[in-house]
N, C-alpha and C positions, 0 to 999 in steps of 0.2 A: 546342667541343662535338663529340661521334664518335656515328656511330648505330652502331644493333646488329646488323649482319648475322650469316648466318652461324652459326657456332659460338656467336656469345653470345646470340643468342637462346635457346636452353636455357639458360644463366648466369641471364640475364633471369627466365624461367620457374620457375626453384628459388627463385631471394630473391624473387618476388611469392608466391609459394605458402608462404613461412610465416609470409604476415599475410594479416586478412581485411580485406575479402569477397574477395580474389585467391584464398586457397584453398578459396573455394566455388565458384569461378567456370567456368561452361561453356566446355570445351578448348579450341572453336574461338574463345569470347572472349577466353583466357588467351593463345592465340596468338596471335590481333592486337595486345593491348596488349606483349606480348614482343617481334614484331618491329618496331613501328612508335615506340615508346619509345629516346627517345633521353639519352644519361648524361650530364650537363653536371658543370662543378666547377665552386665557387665560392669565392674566398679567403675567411678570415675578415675581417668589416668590409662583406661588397658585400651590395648591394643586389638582392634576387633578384627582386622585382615590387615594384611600389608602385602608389597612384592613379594618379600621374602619367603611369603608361605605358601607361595606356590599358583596354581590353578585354584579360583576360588570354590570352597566344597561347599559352600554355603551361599543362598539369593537372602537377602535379610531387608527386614521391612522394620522400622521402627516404631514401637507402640508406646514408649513414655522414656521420655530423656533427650538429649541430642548428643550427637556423633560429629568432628569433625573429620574433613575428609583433606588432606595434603596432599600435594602433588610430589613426587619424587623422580629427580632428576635435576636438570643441570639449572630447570629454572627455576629460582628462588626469591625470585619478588611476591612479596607477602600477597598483595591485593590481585595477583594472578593463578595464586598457587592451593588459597583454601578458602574453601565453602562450609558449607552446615547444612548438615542434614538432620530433620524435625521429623515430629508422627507423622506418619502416612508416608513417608518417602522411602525410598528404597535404595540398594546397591548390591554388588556393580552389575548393573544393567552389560554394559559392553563387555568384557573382562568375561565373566560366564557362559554370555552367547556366544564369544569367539573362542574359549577353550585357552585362553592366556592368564599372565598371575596381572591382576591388578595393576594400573600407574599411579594408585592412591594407598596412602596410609589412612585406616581410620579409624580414627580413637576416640572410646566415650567421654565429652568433657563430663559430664554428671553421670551420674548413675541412670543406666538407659536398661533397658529391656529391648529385644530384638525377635523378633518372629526370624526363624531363619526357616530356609525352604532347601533342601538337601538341591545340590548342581542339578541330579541325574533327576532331580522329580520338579525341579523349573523345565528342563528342556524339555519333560512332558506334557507339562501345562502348559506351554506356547505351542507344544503341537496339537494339541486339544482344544484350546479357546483362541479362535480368532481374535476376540477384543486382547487377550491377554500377546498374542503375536506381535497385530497391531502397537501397543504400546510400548512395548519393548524395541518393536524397528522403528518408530515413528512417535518418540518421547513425545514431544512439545502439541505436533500436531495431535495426538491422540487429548491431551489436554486441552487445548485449543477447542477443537469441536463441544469436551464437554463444555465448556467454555461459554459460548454460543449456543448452547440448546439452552443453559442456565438464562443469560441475556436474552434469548427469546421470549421466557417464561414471565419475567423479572416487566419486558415491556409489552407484555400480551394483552393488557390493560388501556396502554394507552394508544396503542392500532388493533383495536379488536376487527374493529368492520376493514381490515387490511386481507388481501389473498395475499402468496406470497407472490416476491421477485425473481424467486428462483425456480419459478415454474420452466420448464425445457420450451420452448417455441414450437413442440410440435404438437403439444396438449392445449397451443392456444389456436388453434388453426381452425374454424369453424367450415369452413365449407372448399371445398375442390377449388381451385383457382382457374382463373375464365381469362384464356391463352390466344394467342396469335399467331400466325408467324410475320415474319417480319416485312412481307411483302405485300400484306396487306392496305388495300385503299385508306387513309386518313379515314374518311368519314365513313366507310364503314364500321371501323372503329370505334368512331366517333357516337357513330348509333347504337351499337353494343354498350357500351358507357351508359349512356342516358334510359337505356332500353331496363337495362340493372343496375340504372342506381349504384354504379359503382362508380371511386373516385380515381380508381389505379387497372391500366392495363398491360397486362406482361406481354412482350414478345416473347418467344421458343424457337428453338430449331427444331429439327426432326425428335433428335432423343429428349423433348423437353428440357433442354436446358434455357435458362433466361441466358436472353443476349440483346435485351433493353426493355424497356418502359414506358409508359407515357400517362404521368397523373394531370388530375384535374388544374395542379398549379403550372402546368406546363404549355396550359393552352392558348394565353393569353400573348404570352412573348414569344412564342415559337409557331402559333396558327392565327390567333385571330389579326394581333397588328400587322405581322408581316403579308396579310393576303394570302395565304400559303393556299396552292392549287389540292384541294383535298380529294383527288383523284390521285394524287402521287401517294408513293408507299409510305408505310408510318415508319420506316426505316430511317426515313430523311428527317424525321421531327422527337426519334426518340432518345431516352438517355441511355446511351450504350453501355455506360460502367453502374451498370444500377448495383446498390447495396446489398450484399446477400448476405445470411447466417444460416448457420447449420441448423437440423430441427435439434440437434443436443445443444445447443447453446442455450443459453437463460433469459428468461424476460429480462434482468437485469442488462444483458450483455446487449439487448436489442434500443434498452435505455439509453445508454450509454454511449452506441452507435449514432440514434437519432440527437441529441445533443451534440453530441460532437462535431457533426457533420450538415446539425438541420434540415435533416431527413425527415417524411411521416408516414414513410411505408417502407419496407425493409420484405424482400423476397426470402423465402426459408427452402431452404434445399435441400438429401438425403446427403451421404456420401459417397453416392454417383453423382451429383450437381444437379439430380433432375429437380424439377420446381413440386414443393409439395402446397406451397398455400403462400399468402402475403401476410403480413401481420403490422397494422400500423397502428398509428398514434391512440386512435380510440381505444385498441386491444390493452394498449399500455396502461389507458387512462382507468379501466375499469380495475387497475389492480390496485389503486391508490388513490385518497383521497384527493391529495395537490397533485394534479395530473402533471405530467413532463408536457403535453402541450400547452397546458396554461403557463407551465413557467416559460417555456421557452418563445412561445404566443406572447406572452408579457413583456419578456423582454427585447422582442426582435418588431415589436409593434409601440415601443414604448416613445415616444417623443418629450421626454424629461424627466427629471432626476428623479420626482417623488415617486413616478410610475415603476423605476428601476428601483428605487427603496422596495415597493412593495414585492419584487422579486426576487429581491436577496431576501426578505423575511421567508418567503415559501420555499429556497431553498434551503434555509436551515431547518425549515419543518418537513422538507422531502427528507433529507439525511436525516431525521429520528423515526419517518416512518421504515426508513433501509435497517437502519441498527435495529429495530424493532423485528425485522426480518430475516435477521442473522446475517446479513451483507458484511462481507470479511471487508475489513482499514483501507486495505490497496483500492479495491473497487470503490470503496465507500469515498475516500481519497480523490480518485480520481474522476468521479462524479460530481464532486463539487468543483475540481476545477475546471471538468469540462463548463458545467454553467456558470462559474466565477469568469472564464474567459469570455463565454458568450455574452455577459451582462458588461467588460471591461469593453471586447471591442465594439458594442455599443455604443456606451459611453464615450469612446474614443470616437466613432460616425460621428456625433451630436457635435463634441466639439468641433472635430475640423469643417465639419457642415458652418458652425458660428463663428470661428476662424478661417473661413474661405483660403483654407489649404488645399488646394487641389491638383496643386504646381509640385508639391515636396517628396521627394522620395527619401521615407526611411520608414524604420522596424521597432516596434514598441518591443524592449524586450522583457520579461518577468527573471528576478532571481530569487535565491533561496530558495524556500520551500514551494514556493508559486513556479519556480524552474524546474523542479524535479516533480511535478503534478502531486507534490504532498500537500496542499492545502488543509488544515485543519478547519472548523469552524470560528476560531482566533485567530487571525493574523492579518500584522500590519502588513504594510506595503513597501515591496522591493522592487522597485522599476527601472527601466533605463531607456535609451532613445540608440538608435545606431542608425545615421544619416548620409546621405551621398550629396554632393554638390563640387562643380566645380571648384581648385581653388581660391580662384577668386572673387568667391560667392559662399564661401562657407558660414564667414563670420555674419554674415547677412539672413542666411536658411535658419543659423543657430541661433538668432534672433527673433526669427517668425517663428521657432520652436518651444520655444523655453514659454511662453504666456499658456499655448495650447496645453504644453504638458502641465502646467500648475492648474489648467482648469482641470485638467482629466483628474489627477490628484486629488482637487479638493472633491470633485463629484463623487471619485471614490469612498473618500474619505465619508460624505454624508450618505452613501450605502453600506457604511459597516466593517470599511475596509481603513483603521484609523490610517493617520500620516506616518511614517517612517519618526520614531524619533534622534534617528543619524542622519536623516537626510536622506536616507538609498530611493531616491526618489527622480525620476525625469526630468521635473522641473530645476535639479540642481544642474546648472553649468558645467562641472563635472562631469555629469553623469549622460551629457546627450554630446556624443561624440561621431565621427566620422569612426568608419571599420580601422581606419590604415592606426587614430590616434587610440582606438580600442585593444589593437595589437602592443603598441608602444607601452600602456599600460598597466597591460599580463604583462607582456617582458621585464618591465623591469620590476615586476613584483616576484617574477621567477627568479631575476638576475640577482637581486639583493633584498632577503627573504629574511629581514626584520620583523618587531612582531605585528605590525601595525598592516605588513605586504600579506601577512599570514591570515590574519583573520580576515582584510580582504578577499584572497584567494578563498578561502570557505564560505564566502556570500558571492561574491561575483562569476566564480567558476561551474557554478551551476544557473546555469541559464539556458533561458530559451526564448524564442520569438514567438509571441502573443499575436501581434497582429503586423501585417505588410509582407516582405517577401522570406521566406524564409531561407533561401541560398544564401544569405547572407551569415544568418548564423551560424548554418551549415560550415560554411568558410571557417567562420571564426574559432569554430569549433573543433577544425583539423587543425587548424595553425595552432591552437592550445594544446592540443593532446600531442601534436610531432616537439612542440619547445618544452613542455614540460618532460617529455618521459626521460630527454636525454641530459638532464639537470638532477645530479643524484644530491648534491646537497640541500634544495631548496624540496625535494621527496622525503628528504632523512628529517629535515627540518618541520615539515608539515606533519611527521610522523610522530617525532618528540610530542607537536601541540597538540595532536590526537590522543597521544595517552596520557595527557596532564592529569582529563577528569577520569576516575575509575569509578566502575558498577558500583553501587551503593547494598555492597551485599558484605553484612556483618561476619566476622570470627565467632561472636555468641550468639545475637543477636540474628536475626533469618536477615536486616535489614538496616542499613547506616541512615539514619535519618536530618532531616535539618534541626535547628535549634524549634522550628515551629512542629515540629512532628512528621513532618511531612516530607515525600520525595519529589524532587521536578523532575517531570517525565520526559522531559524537551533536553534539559540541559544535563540529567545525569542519565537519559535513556536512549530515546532516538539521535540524539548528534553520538553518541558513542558510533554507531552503525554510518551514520551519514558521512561523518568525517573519515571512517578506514576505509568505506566504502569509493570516494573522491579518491582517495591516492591511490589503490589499487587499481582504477581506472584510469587515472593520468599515467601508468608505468603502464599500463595495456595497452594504450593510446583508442579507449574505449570511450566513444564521445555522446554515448546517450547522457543525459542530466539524473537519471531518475536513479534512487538507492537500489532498488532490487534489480533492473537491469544492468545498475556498474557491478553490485556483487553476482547477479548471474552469468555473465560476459567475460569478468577479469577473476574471478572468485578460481577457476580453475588452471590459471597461469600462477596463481601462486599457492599453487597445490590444497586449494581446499576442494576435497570429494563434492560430492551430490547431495548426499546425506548430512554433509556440515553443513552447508550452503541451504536446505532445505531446511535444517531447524532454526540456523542465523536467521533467516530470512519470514520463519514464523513467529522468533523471537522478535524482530522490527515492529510485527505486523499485530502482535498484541500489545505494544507499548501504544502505537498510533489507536490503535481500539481505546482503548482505555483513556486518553489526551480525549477524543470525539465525546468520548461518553460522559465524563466529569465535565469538558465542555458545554455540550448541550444541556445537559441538565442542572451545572450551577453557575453559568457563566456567562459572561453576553464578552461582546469580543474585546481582546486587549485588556482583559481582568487582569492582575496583578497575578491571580493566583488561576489563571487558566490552565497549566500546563499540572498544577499542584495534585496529589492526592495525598489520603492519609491511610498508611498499608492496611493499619488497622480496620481499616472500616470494608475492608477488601472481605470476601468469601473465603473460606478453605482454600479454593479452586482456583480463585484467580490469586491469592496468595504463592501458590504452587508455580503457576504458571511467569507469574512476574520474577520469582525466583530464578526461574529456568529463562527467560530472556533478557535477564543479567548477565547468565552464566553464558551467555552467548555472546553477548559481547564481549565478555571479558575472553573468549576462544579468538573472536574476530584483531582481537587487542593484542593478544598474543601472537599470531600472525605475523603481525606488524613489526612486534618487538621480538622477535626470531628476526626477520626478512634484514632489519637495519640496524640489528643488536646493542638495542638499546636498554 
């Protein structure tokens, strides 16, 4: 082994500086790990650390070759137990920080060269360089972000005239907000309004806190038809539960709000509750070309199909001005289906409007990925009906139903949303049921958990109610979680089908690919997470739908830290990035190869990073295969 005096010190400083967090890294930390980094060779075959040797005396960074790394111990399924480590990576990250010998072996397959950095002069450099700490407690995420600045860069082009989304709410606050209290006359009010051209007025209490509102849409059905005596208080006309966000919250978070709820002004408060300003629809609109009010304007104003076409098109071009903006997958995610639902139950008004339903009581529900608010910009349609009717008036309701939902269907269908082609659709007999035959079901999908019950339960078990009442779901959703958790064979069995597929992460190779070169991000990425994340919450009897809140929820019932759970969960959240992004950009929806990339064509960085949200799953995989020793 030779150190780096000298002239290679600068040698040193060029190859750390084109991987991260080295080239975020503060100069005078880059220059201690430069000159105090020493270059070792190793043949191929040797042994570069193991348990055996202790507490590791060496942080090693690879600069040409690769190293595999083996797990040691009792588990020894191949596809759980070794990875590959390439240039630019590093180890052992954990093992060092914590002053323990290694739970890997790791041996150079080739002849590799290694930067190593002495224990005693890593633990220096994380006390010296923040980004260097950062990285080391916060693997993924610290990738991640770079991640994201890169994607910003990459779409700077094509949202120039873009501010961002994640401006804080309290930097968009133009002027002092013009307050009440709540016992004031209607029409004095009413004159302050018109006096300043303003379209929203806040009640306050003494401490300025808001304790209701009354905007311009409110005047119509709450003062002018009803006569309302406008000498009485505006207490009597206002909305009590008005919408509030903190001024740390994000423009994005105030988007997101107004979509979901069909709000256009949203109160912004400190961390005393006191009122600092309002910030509505307009505020939003000036951050983005396709404003949230013209889509959501569009579609809530829309009286046919073609009009709703052109809605879903602006929401696909909202989501690439977001990515362009570095909007992290979940948010990004869950903005389109706030507006995919607002443009469904639309759709859904129109028809029972031309279906003169107005007799029926039931709950459109969404499953799959539309039930776990994971929407990508691809995906067909998973639907269901869950209905009430006397019984003998069922077969009759289930009649008036089944036409309605094939129209909703196909409307869907010519906004972008193709047909189901198994059918998982409303319109099928099947699939629009009363609650009591909803129950019957699940049961006996629990009860006798063939494979055909299985893969079932991985589309139907996540669900949720899109539109009508949602206590229904609710219901549904206890009765699943209390019958599954106490069914250990039909858990054990869903557990086996969870790790059929394994991470697509090579022995030689960084990467296991298809015969076309290529990885499915859906089928060998995201359903890894989706599917351990469903059973873990059926054993918790944890009845949210959505991946990050079953593994945030039940993640700690079966013993995964905070720290695992934060990188599994960043690992998710950059596969679903990456689906959006080859999406948007090469794909219109229901593409054959929608979900497809080719790793090759990946960055350094996001190369790294898809590495590392393999190896995540394959943690989450393991879990499973401990829990039910499989």
């Amino acid at each position: 082994m030779t150190s780096a005096p000298g002239a290679l010190v600068s040698a040193n400083s060029d190859f750390f500086k084109r991987f991260s967090p080295f080239d975020q890294m503060e100069p005078d930390a880059l220059a201690f790990l430069s000159e105090r980094a020493l270059l070792g060779f190793f043949a191929k075959g040797s042994t570069i650390l193991s348990p055996d040797m202790g507490q590791p005396r060496y942080f090693s960074l690879v600069k040409r070759g690769k190293v595999q790394a083996n797990q040691v111990g009792s588990i020894s399924v191949t596809e759980y137990s070794s990875m590959t480590v390439g240039p630019g990576e590093c180890f052992p990250i954990g093992a060092i920080s914590a002053g323990r010998p290694s739970t890997n072996t790791y041996v150079a397959i080739e002849d590799t060269y290694c930067y190593q950095l002495p224990a005693e002069d890593f633990l220096k450099l994380m006390q010296i360089s923040p980004v260097f700490h950062l990285f080391c407690t916060q693997y993924i995420a610290s990738l991640l972000n770079q991640s994201r600045l890169q994607l910003q860069t990459t779409f700077s082009q094509r949202a120039a005239e873009q501010q961002t989304m994640t401006t804080p709410l309290g930097h968009l606050i133009k002027r002092e907000p013009v307050v009440v209290p709540p016992d004031t006359p209607t029409r004095s009010v009413l004159e302050k309004m018109a006096e300043l051209h303003i379209g929203c007025m806040v009640m306050v209490d003494e401490d300025k806190r808001p304790v209701g509102v009354l905007t311009q849409s409110d005047l119509l059905p709450r003062v002018v038809l009803p006569g309302f005596d406008l000498s009485r208080p505006v207490s009597e006309v206002m909305t009590t539960t008005p919408h509030v966000l903190t001024t740390t919250a994000t423009a994005y978070d105030a988007a997101l709000e107004m979509a979901t709820h069909g709000v256009r002004h949203l109160l912004v408060v400190d961390s005393s509750d006191e009122l600092q300003g309002v910030v509505s629809e307009r505020d939003l609109f000036s951050l983005q070309r396709i404003g949230l009010r013209q889509i959501r304007a569009g579609i809530e104003g829309a009286d046919d199909i073609e009009a709703l076409q052109h809605a879903s098109k602006d929401i696909r071009q909202l989501a690439l001005n977001l990515i362009a903006q570095g909007i992290g997958a979940e948010q990004l995610t869950r903005f389109i289906s706030a507006l995919n639902d607002a443009l469904t139950c639309r759709i859904i008004k129109l028809e029972l409007e031309r279906h003169k339903l107005f007799d029926v009581n039931f709950s459109w529900v969404a499953f799959g990925s539309e039930g776990r608010h994971e929407q990508t910009l691809s995906t067909d349609q998973d639907n269901g009906i869950i209905y009430a009717a006397d019984k003998d008036q069922q077969e009759a309701v289930k009649q008036k139903l089944l036409p309605f939902a094939r129209d909703v269907n196909e409307a869907l269908a010519k906004c972008g949303f193709p047909l189901c082609k198994g059918n998982i659709m409303a319109s099928n007999p099947d699939l629009c049921l009363t609650l009591e035959e909803w129950k019957r079901r699940f049961g006996a999908w629990i009860r006798e958990p063939h494979p055909q019950a299985l893969l079932n339960a991985s589309i139907f078990f996540d669900f949720r109610v899109l539109y009508g009442s949602e206590k229904i779901g609710d219901e549904l959703h206890r009765w699943l979680a209390q019958n599954a958790r106490g069914n250990t064979a039909f858990l054990r069995m869903m557990a086996q089908n969870a790790l059929s597929t394994a991470p697509p992460l090579g022995r030689i190779r960084d990467f296991v690919v298809e015969g076309d070169g290529m990885i499915d991000l859906k089928k060998s990425g995201a359903r890894l997470f989706v599917d351990v994340a469903r059973i873990l919450s059926l054993r918790a009897e944890v009845t949210s739908s959505s991946t990050v809140q079953r593994l945030r929820l039940s993640g700690p019932k079966s013993s995964l830290s905070e720290e695992e759970l934060d990188a599994m969960i960043e690992g998710f959240h950059f596969i679903q990035l990456l689906r959006l992004r080859a999406q948007h950009l090469e794909t219109e929806h229901d593409s054959p190869d929608d979900n497809k990339i080719n790793p090759d064509t990946l960055n350094e960085l996001d190369r790294r990073i898809l590495k590392e949200a393999f190896r995540q799953a394959r943690k989450l995989q393991l879990r499973l295969k401990l829990d039910y020793q499989l």
